[in-house]
N, C-alpha and C positions, 0 to 999 in steps of 0.2 A: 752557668745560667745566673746573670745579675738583673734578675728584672721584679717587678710585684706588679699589683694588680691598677695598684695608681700612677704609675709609669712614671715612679720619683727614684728607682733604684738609682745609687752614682759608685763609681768605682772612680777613683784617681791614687795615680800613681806619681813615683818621686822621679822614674824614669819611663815606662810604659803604661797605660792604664790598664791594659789587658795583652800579656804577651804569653803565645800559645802555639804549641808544636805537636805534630802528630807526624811519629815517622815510623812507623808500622803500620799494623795490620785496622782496618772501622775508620770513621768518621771521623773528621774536626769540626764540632759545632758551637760555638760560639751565640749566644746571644744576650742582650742587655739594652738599658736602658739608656743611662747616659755613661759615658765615660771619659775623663781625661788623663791625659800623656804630659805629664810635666815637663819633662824635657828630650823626651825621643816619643814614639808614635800616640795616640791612642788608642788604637787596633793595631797590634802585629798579628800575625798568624803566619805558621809556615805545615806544610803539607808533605811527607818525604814519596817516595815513589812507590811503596806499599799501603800506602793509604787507600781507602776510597776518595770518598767527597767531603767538599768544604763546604761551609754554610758557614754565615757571619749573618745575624738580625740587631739592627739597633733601632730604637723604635724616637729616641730623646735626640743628645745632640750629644756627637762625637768631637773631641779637638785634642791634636798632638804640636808639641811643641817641633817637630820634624812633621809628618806625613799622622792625616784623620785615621787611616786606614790605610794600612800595607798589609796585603794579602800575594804568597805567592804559594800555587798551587801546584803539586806532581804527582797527584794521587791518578787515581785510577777510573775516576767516576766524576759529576759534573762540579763546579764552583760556582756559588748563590750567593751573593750580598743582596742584603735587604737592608736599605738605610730611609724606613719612606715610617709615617704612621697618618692614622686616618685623618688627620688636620692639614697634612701636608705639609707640616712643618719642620720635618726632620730637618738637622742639619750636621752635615761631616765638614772640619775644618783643620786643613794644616798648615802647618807655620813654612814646608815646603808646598808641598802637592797636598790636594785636599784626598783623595784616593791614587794609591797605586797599587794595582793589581795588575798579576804576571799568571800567566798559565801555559805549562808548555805537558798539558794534560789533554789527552786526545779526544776529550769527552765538550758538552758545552759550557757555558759561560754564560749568566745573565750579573747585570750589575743593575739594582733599583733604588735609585735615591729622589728627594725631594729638594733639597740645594745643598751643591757642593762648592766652595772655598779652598784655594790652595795660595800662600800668601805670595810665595818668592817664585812659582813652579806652577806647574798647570792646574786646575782644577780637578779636571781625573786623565789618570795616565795608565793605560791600557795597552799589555804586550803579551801575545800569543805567539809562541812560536810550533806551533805543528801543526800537520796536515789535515788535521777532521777536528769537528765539531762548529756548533755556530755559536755565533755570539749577540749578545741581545741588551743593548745598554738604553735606558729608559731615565730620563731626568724630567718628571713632571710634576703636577699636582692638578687635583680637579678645580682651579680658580684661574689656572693659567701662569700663575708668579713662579713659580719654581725656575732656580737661576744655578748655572754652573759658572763658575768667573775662576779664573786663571789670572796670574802674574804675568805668565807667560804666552800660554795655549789655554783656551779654555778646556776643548777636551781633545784629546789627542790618541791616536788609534795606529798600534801596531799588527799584524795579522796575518800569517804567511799559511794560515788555514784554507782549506778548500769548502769550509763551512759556510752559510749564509752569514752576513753584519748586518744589525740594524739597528742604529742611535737614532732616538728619539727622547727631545728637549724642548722645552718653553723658552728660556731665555740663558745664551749661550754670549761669555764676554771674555776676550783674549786679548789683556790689557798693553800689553810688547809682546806680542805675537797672533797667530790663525783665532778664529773662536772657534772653528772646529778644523784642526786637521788628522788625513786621517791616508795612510798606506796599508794593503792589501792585496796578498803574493799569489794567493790563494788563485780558484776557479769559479769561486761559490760568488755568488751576488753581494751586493752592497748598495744599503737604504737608509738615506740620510731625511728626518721628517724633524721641521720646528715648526713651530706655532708662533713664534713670539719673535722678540729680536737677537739675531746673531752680530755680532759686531767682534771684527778685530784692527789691531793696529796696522796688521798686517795684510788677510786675506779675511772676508769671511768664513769662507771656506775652502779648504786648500786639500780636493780629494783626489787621490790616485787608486785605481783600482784596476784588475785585470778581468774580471765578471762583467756583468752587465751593472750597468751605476743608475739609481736612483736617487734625484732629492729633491724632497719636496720642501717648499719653503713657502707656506700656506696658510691659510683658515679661515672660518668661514666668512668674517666679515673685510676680508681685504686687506688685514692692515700687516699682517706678516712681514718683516723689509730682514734685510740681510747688508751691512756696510764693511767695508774695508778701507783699510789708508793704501793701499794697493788695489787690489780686485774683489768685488763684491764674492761673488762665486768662481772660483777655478776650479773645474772638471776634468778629468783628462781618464779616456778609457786605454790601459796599456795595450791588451790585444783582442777579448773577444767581448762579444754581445752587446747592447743598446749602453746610448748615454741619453738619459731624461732627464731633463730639467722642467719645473715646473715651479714658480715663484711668484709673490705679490709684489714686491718692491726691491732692487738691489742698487747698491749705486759702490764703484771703484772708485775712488778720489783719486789715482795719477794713474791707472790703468784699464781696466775694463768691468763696464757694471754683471757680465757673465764672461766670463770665457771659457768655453767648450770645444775638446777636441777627443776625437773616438778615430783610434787605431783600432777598433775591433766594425761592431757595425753601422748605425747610423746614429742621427746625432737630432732628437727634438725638443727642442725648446720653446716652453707657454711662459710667455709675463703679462701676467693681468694686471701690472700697474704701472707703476713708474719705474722705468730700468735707464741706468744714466752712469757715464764713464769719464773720465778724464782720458782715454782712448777712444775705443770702440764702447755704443752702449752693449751692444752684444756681438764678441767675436767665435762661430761655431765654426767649425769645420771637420773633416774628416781625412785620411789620410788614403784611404782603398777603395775609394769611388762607389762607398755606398753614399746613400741619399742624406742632406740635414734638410731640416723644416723650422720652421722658426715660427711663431703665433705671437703676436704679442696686439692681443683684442682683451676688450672686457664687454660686459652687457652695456653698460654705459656709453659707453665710447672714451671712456678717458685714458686707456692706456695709452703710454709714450715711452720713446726708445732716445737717447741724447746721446752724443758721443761728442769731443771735442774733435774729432776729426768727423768720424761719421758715425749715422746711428746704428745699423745694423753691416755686420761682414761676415757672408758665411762660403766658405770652401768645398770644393768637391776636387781632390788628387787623383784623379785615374789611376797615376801611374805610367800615364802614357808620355 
């Protein structure tokens, strides 16, 4: 515990700023103020498979000269990062990846931060490998600014769990790459919710999922947008249950401001504003002749669809 009452505690180190192992039997819990990693992480933590649970709380600002935070978890019970404080100003930063956390712990997984930085590397870099538990990644703060930025990916999602996923972010940026991508092996659902601007080089959002896929891309005053130097949003459901989309603004600059397809069930997509593509503005379709639907109204009447070939294409494959 490196923390006091006026939240000036600091640890810095010549190699880690806090490097911590627990491979038997209780807890790894970790918590502190601020801490720096001179020249490898700021937070390490490792968990062995007799462990219980992980908890990491930092409440100041985190930075490793490698990775803000590397956590990798095999205990026996759940793993907690809390990287947020009441001002919303936390901040984890690494000269790789601003977070990366690994759990191949059958239990759940919440990750809570207020802005995360990865300099060369993603933002946050998240991998699960086993069959249960959910996962719950949350990048906010109550003003709205809370920002994930990546080098590469801003957040990026591994997941072959049959547990529920739900990332939820204000402002998500994947400077040579997705701003949020995100694969999931699992059964369990997958709920993608921002607020603010997702922007990559590549996709905005680049999601594959085998559950039912939600993302919302939303809030209340309409201005939500989602860009890409590719595709605004790419959805793709592997085999079962709904794909929704739901969005204020997305625009593809050489491919599609939405592109949606569901090998599982059907396929609805609402744009309440401007949706616009250097292909299709929105390409949906489905593969097993269940039904898409496509909405793209607002109260106003100002929603529009653009496509450089057409504005809207959606598919229905019987199979026949």
């Amino acid at each position: 515990n490196a923390t006091n009452a006026s939240g000036t505690a600091q640890v810095t180190g010549g190699q880690f700023g806090i490097r911590a192992g627990n491979y038997d039997d209780g807890a790894l819990i970790i918590s502190a103020n601020t801490v720096t990693g001179s020249t490898r992480d700021g937070i390490r933590a490792r968990s062995g498979n007799g462990t219980t649970s992980m908890s990491i709380t930092v409440s100041g600002t985190v930075t490793g000269a490698l990775d803000g935070i590397n956590a990798q978890h095999r205990g026996g019970r759940d793993l907690t990062i809390n990287a947020t404080n009441s001002d919303g100003t936390a901040q984890v930063t690494g000269g790789v990846r601003g977070m990366y956390v690994e759990s191949t712990a059958s239990h759940d997984v919440t990750i809570l931060a207020n802005s995360v930085r990865g300099d060369t590397n993603a933002g946050i870099d998240f991998y699960k490998a086993t069959n249960f538990g959910s996962v719950t990644i949350n990048a906010t703060n109550a003003d709205g600014t809370a920002q994930v930025t990546g080098a590469t990916q801003g957040i990026e999602v591994y997941s072959s769990s049959d547990g529920d996923l739900q990332v939820t972010a204000d402002n998500v940026l994947g400077n040579n790459g997705d701003g949020i991508t995100s694969q999931t092996l699992g059964s369990g659902e997958a709920q993608f919710t921002t607020y603010g601007t997702v922007s990559g080089s590549d996709d905005g959002f680049d999601i594959r999922n085998e559950g039912t896929l939600r993302i919302y891309a939303t809030n209340a005053d309409g201005t939500a947008s989602v860009t890409g130097g590719r595709t605004g949003i790419r959805a793709v459901n592997l085999t079962r249950g709904f794909l929704i989309v739901t969005v204020d603004n997305a625009d593809g600059a050489t491919e599609d401001g939405i592109f949606a397809r569901s090998d599982g069930a059907g396929v609805l997509i609402n744009a309440n504003g401007v949706v616009s593509g250097g292909r299709y503005g929105i390409d949906a379709s489905t593969t097993n002749g269940n039904g898409v639907e496509v909405n793209a109204t607002n109260a106003s009447g100002t929603a529009s669809v653009t496509g450089a070939q057409t504005g809207n294409r959606a598919m229905v494959d019987t199979g026949g």
